[in-house]
N, C-alpha and C positions, 0 to 999 in steps of 0.2 A: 401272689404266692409268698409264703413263709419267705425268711431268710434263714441261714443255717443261726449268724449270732441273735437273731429274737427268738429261736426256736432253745437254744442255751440259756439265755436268758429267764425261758420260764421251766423249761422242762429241769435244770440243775436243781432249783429250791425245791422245787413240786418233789422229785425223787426223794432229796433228802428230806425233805419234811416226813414224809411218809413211811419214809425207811427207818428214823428214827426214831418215830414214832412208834412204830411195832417192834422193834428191837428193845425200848426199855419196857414196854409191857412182859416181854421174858425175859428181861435183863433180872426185874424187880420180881417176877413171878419166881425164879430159880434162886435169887439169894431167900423169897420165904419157903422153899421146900420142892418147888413144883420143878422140874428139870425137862419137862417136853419139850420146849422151843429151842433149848439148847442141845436135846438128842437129836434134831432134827433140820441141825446146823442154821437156826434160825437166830441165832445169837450173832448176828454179824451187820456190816455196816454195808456191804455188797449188795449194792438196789437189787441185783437180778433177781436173788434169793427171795426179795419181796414181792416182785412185780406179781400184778393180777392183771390177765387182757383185757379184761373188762372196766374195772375201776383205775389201772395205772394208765392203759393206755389209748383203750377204745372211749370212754365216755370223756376224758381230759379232751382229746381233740376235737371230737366232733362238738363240745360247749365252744373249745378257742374256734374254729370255724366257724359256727353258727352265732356264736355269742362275743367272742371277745374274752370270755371271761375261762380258767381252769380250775377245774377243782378234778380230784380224783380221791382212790383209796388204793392200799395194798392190801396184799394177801393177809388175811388175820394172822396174830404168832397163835399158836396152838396153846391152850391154857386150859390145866386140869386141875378144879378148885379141889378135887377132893384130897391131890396130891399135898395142899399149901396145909402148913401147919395150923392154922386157924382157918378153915375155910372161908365164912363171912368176914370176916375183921381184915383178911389179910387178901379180898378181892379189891378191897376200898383203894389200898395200896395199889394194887397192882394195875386198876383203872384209872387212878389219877396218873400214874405215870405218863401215862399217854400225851395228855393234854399240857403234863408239867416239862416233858422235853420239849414239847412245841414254843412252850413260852422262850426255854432256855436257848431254844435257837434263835427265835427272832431277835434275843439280846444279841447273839452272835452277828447276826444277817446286821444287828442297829449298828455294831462296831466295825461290819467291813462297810456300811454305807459313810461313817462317818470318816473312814482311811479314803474310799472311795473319792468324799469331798477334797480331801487335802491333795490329792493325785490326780482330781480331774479324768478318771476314769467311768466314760460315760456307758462300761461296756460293763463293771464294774458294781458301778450304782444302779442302773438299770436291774441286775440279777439281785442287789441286796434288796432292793425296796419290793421287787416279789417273794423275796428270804420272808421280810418282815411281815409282810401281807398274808402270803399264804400260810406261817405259823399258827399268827394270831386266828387266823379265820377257824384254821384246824381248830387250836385252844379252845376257843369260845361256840363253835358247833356243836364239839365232843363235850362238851361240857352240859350239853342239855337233857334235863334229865327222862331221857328216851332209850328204853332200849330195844336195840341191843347197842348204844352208844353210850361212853366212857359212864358219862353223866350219871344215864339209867344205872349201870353197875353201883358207881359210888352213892347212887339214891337207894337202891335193894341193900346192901352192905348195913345200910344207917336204918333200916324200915324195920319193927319186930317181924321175928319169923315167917309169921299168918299173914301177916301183910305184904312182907316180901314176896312171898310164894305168888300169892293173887299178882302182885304185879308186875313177877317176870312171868306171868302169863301174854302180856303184851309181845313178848320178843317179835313171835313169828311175825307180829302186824305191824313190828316200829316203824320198816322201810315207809310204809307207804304211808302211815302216820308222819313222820317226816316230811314224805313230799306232798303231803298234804298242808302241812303249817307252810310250808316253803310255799306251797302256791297259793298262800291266801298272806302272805307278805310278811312273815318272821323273818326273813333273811335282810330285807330293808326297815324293822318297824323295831327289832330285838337286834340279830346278830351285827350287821353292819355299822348300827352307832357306837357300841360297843368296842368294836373292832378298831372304827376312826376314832375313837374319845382315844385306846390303849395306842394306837399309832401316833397321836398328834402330841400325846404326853411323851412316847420316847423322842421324835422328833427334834420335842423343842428343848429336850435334855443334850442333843449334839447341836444344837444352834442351827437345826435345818427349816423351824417357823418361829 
C-alpha cells in the first residue's frame, strides 16, 4: 500500500506542473486579447479548478499502480483564437507558454532540491527531484509537433495558411497518433534522453553529479 508521504511526494509536483501549466496558457492568451479562461475563473493557481477525472486523477494512478511510473493532464483552459488579436501569430504564443512554465518550474523544483541538499531533507528532495522530472517530461512531450499538443500549435502557427489548414486536420487522430509513437518507443528513443541529457545538466549545475 501507498504511504500518505510518497503519495505527497508525487501527487504535489504532478498537480502543480499541470495547473501551471494551463493557467499560463490563459494567463498569455488574455494579456493577447482573448479573456475566456479568465471569465471562467480559470486564471488561478487552485489545482481543483483544473482537475480532469480522467487525466488528473484516474489515469495518474492506475500508470503509478501498474507501472511505477505518473503522468497525467488537466482540464484544457478554454482558448478562443478568434478572440486574440492576431489569430495565427499570437496562438504560437499562447502554446508555448505551456511548455515554457514547465521548464520555469523545474528551475524552481532544481532550487528547492538544491535547499533540500543543504537541510537533508529526504521528504523534501524526494518531491523536488519529481518537481524536476515531471516538468521536464511535460516540456519536451508538449513540445512535439502533434496536435492537438503545444508543439502541434506552435508548428500550425509557423506553417503557410493551406498548409496549416491540412494539418490541423490531424487533431481529431493526435491522441492516438501519440499513443501510437509512444508504443513503438518515442518516449525511450526521443523524449527520455532528452529529458536525462536537460536533468543531468541542471544537476550538475547544483553539484548533485
Amino acid at each position: 500500500m501507498i504511504d500518505i508521504q510518497t503519495l505527497l511526494i508525487y501527487a504535489i509536483p504532478v498537480l502543480f506542473a499541470i495547473t501551471v501549466h494551463e493557467t499560463a496558457h490563459g494567463w498569455v492568451a488574455s494579456l493577447l486579447g482573448d479573456h475566456s479562461a479568465r471569465m471562467m475563473g480559470r486564471l488561478t493557481l487552485n489545482p481543483i479548478k483544473h482537475i480532469d477525472l480522467i487525466g488528473t486523477i484516474a489515469v495518474p494512478a492506475f500508470l503509478y499502480f501498474t507501472s511505477g511510473f505518473i503522468f497525467g493532464w488537466a482540464k484544457p483552459v478554454p482558448v478562443n483564437s478568434n478572440a486574440l488579436r492576431s489569430p495565427k501569430k499570437d496562438m504560437l504564443w499562447v502554446a508555448i507558454a505551456g511548455p515554457a512554465s514547465n521548464l520555469l518550474m523545474a528551475i524552481f523544483w532544481l532550487l528547492i532540491l538544491w535547499v533540500s541538499m543543504n537541510s537533508n531533507s529526504v521528504f523534501l528532495g524526494g518531491m523536488a527531484q519529481v518537481g524536476v522530472q515531471i516538468n521536464l517530461l511535460l516540456a519536451v512531450l508538449n513540445l512535439l509537433p502533434l496536435p492537438p499538443l503545444d508543439g502541434g500549435r506552435v508548428m500550425s502557427s509557423l506553417l503557410p495558411p493551406k498548409v496549416s489548414y491540412q494539418y490541423d486536420q490531424l487533431e481529431p487522430y493526435g491522441l492516438f497518433i501519440l499513443l501510437g509513437l509512444l508504443f513503438l518507443g518515442i518516449f525511450q528513443t526521443v523524449i527520455l534522453p532528452i529529458v536525462q541529457l536537460i536533468q543531468h545538466w541542471g544537476y550538475s549545475l547544483i553539484g548533485l553529479t
